[in-house]
PAKE-388115 format. One line per 4 residues: for each residue x, y, z of C-alpha. Coordinates in pm, whole numbers, padded with zeros to 5 digits, always signed. Each point is the difference from the previous one (the first is absolute). Last residue first. Example, Ala and Ser with C-alpha at 12.3 -4.5 7.8 and 13.67 -1.06 7.14 Angstrom:
2
+01367,-00106,+00714 ~ -00137,-00344,+00066
***
This chain:
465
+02905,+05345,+03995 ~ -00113,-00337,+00049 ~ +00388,-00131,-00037 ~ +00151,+00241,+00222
-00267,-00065,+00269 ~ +00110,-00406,-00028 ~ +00399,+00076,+00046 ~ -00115,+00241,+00314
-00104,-00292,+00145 ~ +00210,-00252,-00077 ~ +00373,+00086,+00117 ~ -00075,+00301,+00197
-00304,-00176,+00184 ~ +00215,-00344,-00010 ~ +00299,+00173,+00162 ~ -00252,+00150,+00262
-00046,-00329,+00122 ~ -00413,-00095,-00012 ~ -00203,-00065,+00273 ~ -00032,+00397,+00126
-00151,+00088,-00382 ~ -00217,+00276,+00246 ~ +00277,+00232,-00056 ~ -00008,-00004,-00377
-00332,+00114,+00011 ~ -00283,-00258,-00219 ~ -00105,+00007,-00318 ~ +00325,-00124,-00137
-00079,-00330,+00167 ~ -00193,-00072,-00266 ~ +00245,+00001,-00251 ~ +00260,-00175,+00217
-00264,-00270,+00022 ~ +00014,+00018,-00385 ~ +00378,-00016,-00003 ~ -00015,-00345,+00238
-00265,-00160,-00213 ~ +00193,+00076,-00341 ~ +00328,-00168,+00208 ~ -00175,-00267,+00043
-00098,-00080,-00343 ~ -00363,+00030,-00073 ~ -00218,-00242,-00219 ~ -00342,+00148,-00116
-00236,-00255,-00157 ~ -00248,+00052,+00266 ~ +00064,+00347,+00037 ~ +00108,+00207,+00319
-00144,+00146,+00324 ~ +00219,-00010,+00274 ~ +00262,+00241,-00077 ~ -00200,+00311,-00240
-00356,-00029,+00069 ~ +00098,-00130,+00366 ~ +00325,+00193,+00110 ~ -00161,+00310,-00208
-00315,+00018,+00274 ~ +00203,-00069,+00299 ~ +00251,+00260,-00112 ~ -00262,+00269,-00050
-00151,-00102,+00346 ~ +00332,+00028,+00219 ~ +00058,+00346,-00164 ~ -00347,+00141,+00095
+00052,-00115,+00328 ~ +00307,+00229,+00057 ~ -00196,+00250,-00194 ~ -00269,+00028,+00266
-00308,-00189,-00056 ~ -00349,+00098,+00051 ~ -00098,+00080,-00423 ~ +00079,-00382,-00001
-00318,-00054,+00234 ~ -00022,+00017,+00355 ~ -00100,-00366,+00058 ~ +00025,-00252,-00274
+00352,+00237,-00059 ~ +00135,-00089,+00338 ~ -00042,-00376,-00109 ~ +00196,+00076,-00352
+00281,+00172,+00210 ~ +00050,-00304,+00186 ~ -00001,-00219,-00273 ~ +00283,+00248,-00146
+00209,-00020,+00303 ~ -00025,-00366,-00012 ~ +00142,+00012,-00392 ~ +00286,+00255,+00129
+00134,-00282,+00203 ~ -00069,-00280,-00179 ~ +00149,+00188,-00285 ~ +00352,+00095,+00174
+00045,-00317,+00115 ~ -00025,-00157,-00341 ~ +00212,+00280,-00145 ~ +00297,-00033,+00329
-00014,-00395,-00147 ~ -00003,+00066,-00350 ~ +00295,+00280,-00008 ~ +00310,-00229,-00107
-00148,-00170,-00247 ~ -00174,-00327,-00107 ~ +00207,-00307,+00100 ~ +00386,+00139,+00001
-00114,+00296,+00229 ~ -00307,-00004,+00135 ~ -00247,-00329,+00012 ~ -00058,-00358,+00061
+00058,-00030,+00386 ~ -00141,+00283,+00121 ~ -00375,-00137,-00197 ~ +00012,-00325,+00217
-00315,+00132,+00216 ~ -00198,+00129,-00310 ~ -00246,+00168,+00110 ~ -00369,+00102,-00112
-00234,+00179,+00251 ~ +00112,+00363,-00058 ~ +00069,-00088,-00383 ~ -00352,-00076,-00053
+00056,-00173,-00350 ~ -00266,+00052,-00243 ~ +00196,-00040,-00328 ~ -00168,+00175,-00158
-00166,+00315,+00138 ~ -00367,+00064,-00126 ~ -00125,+00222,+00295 ~ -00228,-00374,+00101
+00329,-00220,-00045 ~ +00124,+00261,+00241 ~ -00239,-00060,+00269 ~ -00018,-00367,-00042
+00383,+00019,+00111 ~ +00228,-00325,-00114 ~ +00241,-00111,+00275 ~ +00348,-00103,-00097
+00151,-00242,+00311 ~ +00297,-00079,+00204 ~ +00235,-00285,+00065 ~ -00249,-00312,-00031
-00064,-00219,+00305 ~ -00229,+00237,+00253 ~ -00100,+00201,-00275 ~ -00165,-00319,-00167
-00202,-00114,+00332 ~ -00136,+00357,+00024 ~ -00083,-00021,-00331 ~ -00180,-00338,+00018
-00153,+00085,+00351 ~ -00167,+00330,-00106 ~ +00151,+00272,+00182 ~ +00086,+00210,-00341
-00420,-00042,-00082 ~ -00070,+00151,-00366 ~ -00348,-00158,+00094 ~ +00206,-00339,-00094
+00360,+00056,-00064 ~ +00095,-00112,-00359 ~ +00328,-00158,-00002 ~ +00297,+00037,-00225
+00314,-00245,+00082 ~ +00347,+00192,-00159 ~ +00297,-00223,+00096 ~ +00344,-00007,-00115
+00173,-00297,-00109 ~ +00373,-00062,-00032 ~ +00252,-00097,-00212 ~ +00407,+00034,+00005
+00006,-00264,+00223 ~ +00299,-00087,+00269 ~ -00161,+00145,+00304 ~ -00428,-00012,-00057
-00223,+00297,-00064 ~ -00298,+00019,+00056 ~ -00412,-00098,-00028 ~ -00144,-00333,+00096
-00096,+00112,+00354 ~ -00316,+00206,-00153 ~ -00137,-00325,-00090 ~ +00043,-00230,+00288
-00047,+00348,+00250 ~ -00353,-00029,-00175 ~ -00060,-00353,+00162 ~ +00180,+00096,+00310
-00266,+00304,+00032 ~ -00277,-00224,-00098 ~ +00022,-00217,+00235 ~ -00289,+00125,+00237
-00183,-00045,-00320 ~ -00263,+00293,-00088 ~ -00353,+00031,+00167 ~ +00070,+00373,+00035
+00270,-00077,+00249 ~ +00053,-00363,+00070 ~ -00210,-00288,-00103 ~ -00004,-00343,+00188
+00032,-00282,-00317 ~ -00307,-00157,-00119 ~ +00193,-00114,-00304 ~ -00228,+00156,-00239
+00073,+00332,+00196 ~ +00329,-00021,-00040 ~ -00040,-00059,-00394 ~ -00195,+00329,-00039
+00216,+00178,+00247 ~ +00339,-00099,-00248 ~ -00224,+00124,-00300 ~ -00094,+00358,+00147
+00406,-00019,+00105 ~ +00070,-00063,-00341 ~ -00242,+00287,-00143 ~ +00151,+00256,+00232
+00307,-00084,-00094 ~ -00091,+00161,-00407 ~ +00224,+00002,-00168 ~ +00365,-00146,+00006
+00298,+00223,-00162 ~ +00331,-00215,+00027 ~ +00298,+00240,-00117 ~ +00269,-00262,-00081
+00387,+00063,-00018 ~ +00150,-00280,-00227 ~ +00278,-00222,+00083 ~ -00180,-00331,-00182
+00037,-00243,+00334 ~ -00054,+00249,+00268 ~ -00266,+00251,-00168 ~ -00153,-00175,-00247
-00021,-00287,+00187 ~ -00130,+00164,+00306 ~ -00221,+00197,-00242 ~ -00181,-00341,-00145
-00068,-00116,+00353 ~ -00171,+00334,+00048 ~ -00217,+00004,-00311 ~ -00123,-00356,+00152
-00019,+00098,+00351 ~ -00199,+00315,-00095 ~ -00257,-00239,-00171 ~ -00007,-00252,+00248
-00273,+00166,+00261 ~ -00204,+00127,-00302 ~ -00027,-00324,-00128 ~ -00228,-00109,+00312
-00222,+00314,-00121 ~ -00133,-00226,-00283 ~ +00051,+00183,-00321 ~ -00281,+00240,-00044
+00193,+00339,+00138 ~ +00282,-00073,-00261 ~ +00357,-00140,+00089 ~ +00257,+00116,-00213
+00384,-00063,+00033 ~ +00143,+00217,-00238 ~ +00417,-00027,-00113 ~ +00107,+00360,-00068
+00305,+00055,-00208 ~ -00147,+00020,-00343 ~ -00322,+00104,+00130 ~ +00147,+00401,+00002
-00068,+00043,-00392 ~ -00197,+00257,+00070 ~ -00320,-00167,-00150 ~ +00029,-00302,+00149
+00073,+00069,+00349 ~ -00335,+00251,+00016 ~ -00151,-00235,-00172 ~ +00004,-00257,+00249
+00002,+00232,+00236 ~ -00361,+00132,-00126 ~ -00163,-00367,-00081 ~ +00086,-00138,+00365
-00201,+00301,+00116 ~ -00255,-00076,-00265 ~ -00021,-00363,+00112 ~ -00034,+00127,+00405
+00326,-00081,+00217 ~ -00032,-00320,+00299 ~ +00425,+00038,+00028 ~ +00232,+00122,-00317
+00366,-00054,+00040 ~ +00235,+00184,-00195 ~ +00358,-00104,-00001 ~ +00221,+00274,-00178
+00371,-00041,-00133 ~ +00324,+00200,+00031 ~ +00259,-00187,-00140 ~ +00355,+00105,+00169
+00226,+00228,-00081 ~ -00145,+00267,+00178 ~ +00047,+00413,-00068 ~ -00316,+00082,+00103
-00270,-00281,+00162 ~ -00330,+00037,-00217 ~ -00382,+00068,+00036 ~ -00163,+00104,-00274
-00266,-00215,-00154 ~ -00053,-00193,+00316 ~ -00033,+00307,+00211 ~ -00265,+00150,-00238
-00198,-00333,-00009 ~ -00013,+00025,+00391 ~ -00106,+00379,-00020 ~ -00239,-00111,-00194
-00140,-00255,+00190 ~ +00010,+00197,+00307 ~ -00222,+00328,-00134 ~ -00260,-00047,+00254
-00323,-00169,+00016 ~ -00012,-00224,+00289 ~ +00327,+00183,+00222 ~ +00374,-00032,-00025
+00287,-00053,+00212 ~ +00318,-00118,-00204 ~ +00212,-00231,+00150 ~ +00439,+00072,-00012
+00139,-00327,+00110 ~ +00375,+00086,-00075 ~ +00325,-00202,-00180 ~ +00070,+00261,-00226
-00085,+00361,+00119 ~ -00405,+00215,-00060 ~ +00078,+00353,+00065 ~ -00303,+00094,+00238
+00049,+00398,-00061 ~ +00175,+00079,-00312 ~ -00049,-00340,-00208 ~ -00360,-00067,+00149
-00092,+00341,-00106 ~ +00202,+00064,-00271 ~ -00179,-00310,-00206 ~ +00271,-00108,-00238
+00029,-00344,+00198 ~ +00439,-00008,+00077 ~ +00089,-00209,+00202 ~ +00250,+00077,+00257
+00317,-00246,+00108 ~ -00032,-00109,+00359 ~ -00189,-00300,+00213 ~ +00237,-00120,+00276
+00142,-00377,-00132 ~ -00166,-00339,+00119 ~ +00238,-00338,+00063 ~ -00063,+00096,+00383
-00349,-00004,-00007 ~ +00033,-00302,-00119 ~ -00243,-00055,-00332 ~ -00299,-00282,+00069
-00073,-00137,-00385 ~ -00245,+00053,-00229 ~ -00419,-00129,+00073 ~ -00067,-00026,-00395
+00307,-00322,+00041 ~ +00173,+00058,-00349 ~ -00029,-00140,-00326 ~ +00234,-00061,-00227
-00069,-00155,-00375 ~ -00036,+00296,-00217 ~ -00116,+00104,-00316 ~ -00285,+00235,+00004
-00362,-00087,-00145 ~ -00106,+00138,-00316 ~ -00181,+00306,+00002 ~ -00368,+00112,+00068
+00083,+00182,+00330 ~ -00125,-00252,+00227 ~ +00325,-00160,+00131 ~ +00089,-00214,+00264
+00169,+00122,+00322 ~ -00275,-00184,+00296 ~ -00208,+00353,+00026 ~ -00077,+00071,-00407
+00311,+00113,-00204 ~ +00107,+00323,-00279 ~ +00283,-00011,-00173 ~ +00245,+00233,-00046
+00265,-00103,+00225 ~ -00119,-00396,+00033 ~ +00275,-00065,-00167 ~ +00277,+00052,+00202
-00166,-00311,+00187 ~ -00134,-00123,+00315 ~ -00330,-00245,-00005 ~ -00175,-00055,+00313
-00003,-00258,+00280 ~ -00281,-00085,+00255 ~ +00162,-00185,+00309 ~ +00142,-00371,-00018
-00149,-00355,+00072 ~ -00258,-00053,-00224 ~ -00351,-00086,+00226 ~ -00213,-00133,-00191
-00418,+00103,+00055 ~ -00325,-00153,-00157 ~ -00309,+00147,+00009 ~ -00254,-00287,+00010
-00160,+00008,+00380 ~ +00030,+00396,+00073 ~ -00113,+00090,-00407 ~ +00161,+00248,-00124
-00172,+00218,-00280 ~ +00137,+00377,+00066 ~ +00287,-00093,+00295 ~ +00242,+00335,-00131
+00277,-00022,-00271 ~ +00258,+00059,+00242 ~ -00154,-00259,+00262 ~ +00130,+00073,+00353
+00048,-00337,+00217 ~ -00029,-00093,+00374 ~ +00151,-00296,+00117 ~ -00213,-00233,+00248
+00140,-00265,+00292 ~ +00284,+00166,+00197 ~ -00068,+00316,-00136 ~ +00176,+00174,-00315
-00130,+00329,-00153 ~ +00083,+00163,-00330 ~ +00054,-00224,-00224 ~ -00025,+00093,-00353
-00232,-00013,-00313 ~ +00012,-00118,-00369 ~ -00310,-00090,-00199 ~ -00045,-00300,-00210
-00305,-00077,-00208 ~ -00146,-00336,+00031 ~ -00336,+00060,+00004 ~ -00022,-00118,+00392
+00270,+00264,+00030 ~ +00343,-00035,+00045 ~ +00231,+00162,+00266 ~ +00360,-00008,-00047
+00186,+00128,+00311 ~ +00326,+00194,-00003 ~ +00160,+00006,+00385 ~ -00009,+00329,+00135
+00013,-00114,+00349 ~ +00082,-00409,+00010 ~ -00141,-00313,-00078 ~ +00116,-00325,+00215
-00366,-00143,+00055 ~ -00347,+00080,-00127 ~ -00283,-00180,+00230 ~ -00181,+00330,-00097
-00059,+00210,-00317 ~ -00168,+00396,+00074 ~ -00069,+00153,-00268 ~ +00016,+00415,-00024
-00090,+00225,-00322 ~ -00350,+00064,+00161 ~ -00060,-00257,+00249 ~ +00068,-00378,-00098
-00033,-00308,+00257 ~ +00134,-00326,+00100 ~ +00121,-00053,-00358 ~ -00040,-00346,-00208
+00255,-00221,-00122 ~ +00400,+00032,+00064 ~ +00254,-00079,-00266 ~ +00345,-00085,+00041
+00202,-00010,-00271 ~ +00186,+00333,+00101 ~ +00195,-00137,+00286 ~ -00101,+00164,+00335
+00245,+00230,+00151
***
């Protein structure tokens, strides 16, 4: 790589937040570039193309005021680093680690490479050990396990960031020894949507073990791309170096893949589906990739990326592309956000594909997975019902139906549905959904082992008599 004292003169041409520099030689991908204005401001930027006689550069800070002939560019001979610290728990950061919460900078003099390092497959351990979130319907029916990619589907409008906020204030991993610590990264957000989480940490108390990386919907969208690199480097060295366990929460994808289009198209590049980056799936698989477990550390990370699907669109190309690498998915319902359910979560479209190994006896209890069964089940049954009823009318059904649509009704008001500030144990989730499955015949429980039914069943109609 080029030594750092060497200065080039002039640009060959700037679109968007993309120069172009030629007659460069020896630079590399990802190499750090210092780009300084005719004013003499400096900016930062990377490589991201190399041809035989022009390199093509990203500028973080955007190309605002650079002049092609007297823009100058030095090339420094390593990729963007970041800041990694203990300290930064608490604190709130911009995209490139630094604070901007008001407080005194943290003490620290590593930094690590924002782009991590390659794990072997082989060095990486199965995902297991369930977290706990306090919301029974991702605990009971998607059960969220250390070490997972778990996204969360929402729509424009929906009740995601809280939800999001919710997690972070009560999410934990029972009965570890470890430091259980939260890395919440912020992508493109609105200034009062920034406002409510950082409240929202504040005020509960929960900010002391969340490290924010915040990137705001007027920061150049260049940023956007580095932010979840940034709060990601951080969690690798929470995680692997510090033994914690680390939840990363990252909202919103859909606003880094809007960013990672914006910069294709500056660079003239062939669009794929929808006009987005035929790369983007390996560029997204470079996120959700960071998460696991590795043999010989106590840490891990666990992954929670929230996207926004446009139109409420489940075939769109950037959660298609996320189901395809992640390990399930929580889908927020419009329809129940409109009946005044909170959480939303469609538990008919939501899975959680890791959820066998992070539950039943010794992880939650013995019944979860015949319960979870058992509700997906009786849950279908009740959508069906509902459909008949849009026809003939509830006065229509026979009592078999009848059943089916009083437990659908109490498995949402009662299950589903809970307050923002309300934290649930998993075994409170598993005696409500025995609550709710009271409504039902004991014959058509055909999921469950009839130990359980004489074991938990009959304990729950003893205790609402």
């Amino acid at each position: 790589m080029s030594g750092p004292s060497l200065e080039y003169r002039g640009v060959l041409s700037i679109n968007g937040p993309i120069i172009m520099v030629e007659n460069v030689s020896n630079v590399g991908y990802d190499e750090l570039v210092s780009v300084k204005t005719p004013t003499g401001e400096k900016r930062l930027g990377k490589v991201i193309q190399v041809s035989q006689n022009v390199v093509t550069v990203q500028v973080f800070e955007g190309t605002t005021n650079l002049s092609p002939s007297e823009t100058r560019t030095r090339f420094l001979g390593h990729s963007l680093e970041v800041p990694v610290s203990t300290e930064m728990l608490g604190r709130i950061m911009n995209s490139y680690g630094e604070p901007i919460d008001g407080h005194p900078r943290f003490f620290t003099e590593e930094k690590r490479d924002v782009n991590g390092y390659p794990i072997n497959p082989t060095a990486r351990e199965y995902p297991k050990d369930f977290i706990q979130t306090g919301l029974s319907a991702i605990d009971g029916l998607a059960s969220l396990v250390r070490g997972q990619k778990l996204p969360v589907f929402s729509g424009p409008g929906l009740s995601h960031n809280e939800l999001a906020a919710q997690i972070v204030r009560q999410a934990q991993i029972r009965n570890a020894t470890e430091p259980f610590n939260i890395v919440f990264i912020a992508m493109g957000i609105k200034h009062d949507d920034a406002d409510f989480f950082r409240k929202s940490f504040e005020e509960t108390g929960a900010i002391k073990n969340v490290a924010m990386f915040l990137n705001l919907a007027d920061d150049p969208p260049v940023e956007r791309i580095i932010t979840p690199r940034a709060g990601l480097t951080l969690a690798e060295y929470l995680a692997y170096e510090k033994d914690s366990h680390v939840l990363v929460i990252m909202t919103d994808i859909t606003n880094y893949c809007e960013a990672l289009r914006e910069i294709s198209s500056s660079m003239e590049e062939v669009p794929s589906r929808k006009g987005y980056p035929g790369y983007m799936y390996s560029d997204l698989a470079s996120l959700y990739e960071r998460a696991g477990r590795i043999v010989g550390k106590k840490g891990s990370i666990t992954q929670m990326p929230i996207l926004t699907m446009p139109n409420d669109d489940i075939t769109h190309p950037i959660p298609d592309l996320t189901g395809y690498i992640t390990e399930g998915q929580i889908v927020l319902s419009r329809n129940l956000e409109k009946q005044g359910i909170y959480p939303p979560i469609n538990i008919i479209t939501s899975l959680s594909r890791l959820m066998k190994d992070g539950i039943g006896k010794n992880n939650t209890r013995e019944d979860h997975a015949n319960i979870a069964s058992q509700l997906y089940s009786a849950y279908a049954q009740y959508n069906n019902v509902k459909s008949l009823v849009a026809i003939i009318g509830e006065e229509g059904l026979g009592t078999h139906d009848k059943e089916y649509l009083r437990f659908g009704e109490r498995f949402e008001k009662a299950l589903i549905k809970q307050g923002r500030n309300e934290n649930r144990t998993i075994e409170q989730t598993l005696d409500i959904a025995w609550n709710a499955l009271s409504d039902l015949p004991e014959e058509e429980l055909t999921a469950i082992k009839p130990e359980y039914i004489q074991k938990y069943l009959h304990k729950t109609d003893a205790e609402a008599i």
